[in-house]
DOMARFI-926496 format. One record per residue (C-alpha): residue in three letters; x, y, z. Coordinates in Angstrom, 2 decimals. Layout:
{code:ALA, east:X, north:Y, up:Z}
...
//
This chain:
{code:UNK, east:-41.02, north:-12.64, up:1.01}
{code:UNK, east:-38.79, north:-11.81, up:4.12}
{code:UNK, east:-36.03, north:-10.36, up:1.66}
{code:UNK, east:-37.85, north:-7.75, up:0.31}
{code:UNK, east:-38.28, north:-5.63, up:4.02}
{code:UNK, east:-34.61, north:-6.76, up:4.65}
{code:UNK, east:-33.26, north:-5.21, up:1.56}
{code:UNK, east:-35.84, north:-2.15, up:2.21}
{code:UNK, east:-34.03, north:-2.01, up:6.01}
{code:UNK, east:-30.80, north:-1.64, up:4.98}
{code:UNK, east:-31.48, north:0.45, up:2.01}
{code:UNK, east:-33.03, north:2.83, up:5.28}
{code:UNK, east:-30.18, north:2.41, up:7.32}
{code:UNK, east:-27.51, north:3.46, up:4.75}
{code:UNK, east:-29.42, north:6.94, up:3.38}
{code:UNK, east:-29.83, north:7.80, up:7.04}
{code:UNK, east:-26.26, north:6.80, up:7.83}
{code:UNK, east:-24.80, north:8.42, up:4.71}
{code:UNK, east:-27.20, north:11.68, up:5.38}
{code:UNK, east:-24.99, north:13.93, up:7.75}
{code:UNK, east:-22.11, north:13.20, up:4.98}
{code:UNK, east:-24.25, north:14.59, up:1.96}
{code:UNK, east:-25.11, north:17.74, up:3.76}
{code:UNK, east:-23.24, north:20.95, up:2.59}
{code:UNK, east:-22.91, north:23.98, up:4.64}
{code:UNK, east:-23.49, north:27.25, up:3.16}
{code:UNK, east:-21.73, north:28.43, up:0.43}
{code:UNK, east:-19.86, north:31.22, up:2.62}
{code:UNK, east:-19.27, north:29.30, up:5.73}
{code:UNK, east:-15.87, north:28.71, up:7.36}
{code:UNK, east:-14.60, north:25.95, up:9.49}
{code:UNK, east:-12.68, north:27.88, up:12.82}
{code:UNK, east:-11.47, north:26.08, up:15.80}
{code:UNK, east:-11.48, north:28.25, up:19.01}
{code:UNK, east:-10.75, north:27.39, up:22.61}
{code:UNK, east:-10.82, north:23.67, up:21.37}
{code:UNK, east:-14.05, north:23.29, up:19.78}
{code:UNK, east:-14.66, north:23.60, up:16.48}
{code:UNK, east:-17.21, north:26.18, up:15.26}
{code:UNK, east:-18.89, north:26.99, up:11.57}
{code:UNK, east:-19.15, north:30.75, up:10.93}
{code:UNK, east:-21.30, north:31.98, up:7.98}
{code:UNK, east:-23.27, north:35.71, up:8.37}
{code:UNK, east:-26.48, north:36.44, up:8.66}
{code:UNK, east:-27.85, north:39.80, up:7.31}
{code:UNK, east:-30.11, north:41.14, up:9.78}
{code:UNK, east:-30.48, north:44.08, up:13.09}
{code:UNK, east:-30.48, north:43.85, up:16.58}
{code:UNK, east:-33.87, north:44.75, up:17.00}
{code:UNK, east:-34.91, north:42.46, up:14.31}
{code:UNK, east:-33.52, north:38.75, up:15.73}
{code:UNK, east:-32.77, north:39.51, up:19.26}
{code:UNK, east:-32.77, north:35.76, up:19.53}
{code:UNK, east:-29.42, north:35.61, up:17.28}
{code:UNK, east:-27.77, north:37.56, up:19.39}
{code:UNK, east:-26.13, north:35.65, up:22.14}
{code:UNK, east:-23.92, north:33.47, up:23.13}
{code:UNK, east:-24.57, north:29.40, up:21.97}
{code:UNK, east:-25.24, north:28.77, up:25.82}
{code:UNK, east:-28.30, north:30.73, up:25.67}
{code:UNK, east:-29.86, north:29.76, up:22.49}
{code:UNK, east:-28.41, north:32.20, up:19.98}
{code:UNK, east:-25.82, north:32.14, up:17.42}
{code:UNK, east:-22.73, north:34.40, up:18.82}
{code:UNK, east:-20.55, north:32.38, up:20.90}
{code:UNK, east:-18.73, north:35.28, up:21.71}
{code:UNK, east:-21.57, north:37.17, up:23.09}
{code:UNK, east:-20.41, north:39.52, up:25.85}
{code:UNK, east:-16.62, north:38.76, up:25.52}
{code:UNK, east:-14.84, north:41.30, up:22.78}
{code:UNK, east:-11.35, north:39.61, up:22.70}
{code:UNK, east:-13.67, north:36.17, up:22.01}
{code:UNK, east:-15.27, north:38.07, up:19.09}
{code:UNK, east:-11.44, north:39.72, up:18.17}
{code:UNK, east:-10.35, north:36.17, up:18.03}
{code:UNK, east:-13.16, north:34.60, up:15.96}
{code:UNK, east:-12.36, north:37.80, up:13.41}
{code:UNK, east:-9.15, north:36.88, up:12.99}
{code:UNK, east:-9.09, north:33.19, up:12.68}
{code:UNK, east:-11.94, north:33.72, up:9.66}
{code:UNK, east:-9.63, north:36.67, up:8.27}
{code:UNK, east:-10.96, north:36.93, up:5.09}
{code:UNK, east:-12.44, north:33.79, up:4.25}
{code:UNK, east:-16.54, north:35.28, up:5.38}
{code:UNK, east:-16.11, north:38.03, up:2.67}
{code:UNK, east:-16.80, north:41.58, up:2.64}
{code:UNK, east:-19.80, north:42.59, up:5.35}
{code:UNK, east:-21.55, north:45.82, up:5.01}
{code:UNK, east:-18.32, north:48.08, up:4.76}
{code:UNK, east:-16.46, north:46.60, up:1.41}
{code:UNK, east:-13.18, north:46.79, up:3.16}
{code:UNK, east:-14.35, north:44.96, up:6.60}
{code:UNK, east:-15.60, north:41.66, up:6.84}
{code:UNK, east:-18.93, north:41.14, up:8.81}
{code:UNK, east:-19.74, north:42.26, up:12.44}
{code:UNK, east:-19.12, north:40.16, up:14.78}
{code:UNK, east:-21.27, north:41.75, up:17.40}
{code:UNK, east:-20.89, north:41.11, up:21.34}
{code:UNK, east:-22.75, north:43.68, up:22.99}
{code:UNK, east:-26.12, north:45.53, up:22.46}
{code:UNK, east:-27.42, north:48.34, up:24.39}
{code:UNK, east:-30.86, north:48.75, up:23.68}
{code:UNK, east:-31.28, north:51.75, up:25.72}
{code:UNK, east:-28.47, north:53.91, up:23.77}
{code:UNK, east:-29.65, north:51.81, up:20.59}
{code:UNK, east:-26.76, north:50.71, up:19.84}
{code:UNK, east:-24.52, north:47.52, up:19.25}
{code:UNK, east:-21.29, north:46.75, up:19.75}
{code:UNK, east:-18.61, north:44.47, up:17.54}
{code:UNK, east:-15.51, north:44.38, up:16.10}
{code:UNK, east:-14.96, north:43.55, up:12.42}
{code:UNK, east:-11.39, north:42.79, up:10.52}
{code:UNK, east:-9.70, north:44.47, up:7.60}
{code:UNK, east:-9.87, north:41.94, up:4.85}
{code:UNK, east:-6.34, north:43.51, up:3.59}
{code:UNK, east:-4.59, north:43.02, up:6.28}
{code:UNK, east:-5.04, north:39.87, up:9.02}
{code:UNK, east:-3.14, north:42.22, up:12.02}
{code:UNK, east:-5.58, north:45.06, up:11.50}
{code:UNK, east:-9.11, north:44.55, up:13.62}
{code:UNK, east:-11.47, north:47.94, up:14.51}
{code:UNK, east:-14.27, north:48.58, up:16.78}
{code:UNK, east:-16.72, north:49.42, up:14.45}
{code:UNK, east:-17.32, north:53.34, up:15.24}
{code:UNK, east:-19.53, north:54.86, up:15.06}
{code:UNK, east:-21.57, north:51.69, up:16.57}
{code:UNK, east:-24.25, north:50.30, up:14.67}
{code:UNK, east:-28.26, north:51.31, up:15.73}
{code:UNK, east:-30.00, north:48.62, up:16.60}
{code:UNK, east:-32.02, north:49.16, up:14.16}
{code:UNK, east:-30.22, north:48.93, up:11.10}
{code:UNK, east:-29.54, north:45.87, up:9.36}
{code:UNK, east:-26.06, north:44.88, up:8.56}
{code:UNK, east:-24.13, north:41.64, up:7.98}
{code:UNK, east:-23.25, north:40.23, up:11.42}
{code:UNK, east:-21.26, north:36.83, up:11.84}
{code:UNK, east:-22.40, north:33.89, up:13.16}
{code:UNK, east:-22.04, north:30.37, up:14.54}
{code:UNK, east:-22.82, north:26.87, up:15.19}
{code:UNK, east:-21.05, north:24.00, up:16.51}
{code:UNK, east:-21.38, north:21.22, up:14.65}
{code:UNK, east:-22.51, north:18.26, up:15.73}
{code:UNK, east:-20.38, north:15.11, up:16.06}
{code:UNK, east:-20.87, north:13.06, up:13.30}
{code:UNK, east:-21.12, north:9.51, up:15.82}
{code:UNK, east:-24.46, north:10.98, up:17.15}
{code:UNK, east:-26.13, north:10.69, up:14.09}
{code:UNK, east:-25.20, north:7.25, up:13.20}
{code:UNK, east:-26.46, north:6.41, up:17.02}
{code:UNK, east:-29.67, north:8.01, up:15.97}
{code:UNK, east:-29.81, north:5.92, up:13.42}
{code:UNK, east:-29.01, north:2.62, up:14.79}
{code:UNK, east:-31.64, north:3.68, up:17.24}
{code:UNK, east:-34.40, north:3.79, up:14.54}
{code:UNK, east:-33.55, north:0.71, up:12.62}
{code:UNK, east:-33.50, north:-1.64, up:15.93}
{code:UNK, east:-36.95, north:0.26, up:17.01}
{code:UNK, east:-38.30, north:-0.42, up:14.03}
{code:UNK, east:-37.23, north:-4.13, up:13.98}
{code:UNK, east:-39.27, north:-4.82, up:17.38}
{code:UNK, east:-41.86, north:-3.09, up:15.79}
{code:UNK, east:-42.05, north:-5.08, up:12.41}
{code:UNK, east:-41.44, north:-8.35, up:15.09}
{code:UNK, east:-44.35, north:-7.66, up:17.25}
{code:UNK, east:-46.93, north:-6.63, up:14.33}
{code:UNK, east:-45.29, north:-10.35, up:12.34}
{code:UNK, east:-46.40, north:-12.19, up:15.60}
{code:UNK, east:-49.95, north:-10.00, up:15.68}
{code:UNK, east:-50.63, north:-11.68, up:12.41}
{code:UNK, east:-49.62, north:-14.80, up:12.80}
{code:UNK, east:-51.93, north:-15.30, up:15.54}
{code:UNK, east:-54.83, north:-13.43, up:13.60}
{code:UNK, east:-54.66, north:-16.15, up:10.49}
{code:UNK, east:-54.08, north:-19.14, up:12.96}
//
């Protein structure tokens, strides 16, 4: 009787374990490392005005960690070269925006020419807030030992658990 919840445990324990590893990112996103730390850049098709949110820097809950630096944003440009694809302009790749005033409606970013990795531009004239254009973005992933702590977590919690409601029925048959 006990072998069937132990073979159920560890059948938990390994899909939640194995889970991070089966994930995929998106089919355009590229693996950078930047300052150190290691960063997945995709794009995201959108305006200013329409995901304020996205716009900022990872510290403050968006999705551009170069938010308010331009060489930052210069340097993510380069390091994904052309490996994002073409953005709005077929011979740029996408945005990467660090700046937005919404007074002038406008944003700010830089974007690189997919022909050439030395050649970067400001884009000019800068984008409206308003319109909607491919902007990078990115995340940092997360270290694949958290997960598995997660997990480990779960599977002892849920061994007290099973332990304490065992002993609840033992002592409601006896």
């Amino acid at each position: 009787m006990i072998a069937q919840p132990m073979r159920f445990a560890a059948l938990a324990l390994l899909s939640t374990a194995a889970l991070p590893l089966l994930t995929t990112l998106p089919a355009a996103a590229v693996t950078v490392s930047v300052g150190g730390t290691l960063y997945d850049v995709t794009t995201l098709t959108t305006s200013y005005q329409g995901s304020p949110g996205d716009f900022e820097s990872l510290l403050a809950g968006g999705r551009m960690p170069w938010w308010k630096d331009d060489a930052l944003a210069a340097e993510f440009a380069m390091k994904t070269f052309n490996a994002l694809g073409a953005g709005s302009d077929p011979s740029y790749g996408p945005i990467f925006a660090y700046g937005a005033d919404p007074t002038a409606g406008e944003v700010s970013g830089v974007y690189q020419l997919l022909a050439d990795i030395n050649m970067q531009d400001v884009v000019f004239p800068p984008p409206a807030t308003t319109d909607t254009l491919k902007y990078a973005i990115a995340t940092a992933p997360v270290p694949l030992p958290l997960p598995l702590f997660g997990a480990a977590a779960g599977f002892g919690w849920s061994r007290r658990l099973r332990k304490r409601i065992r002993s609840r029925n033992v002592s409601t048959e006896g």
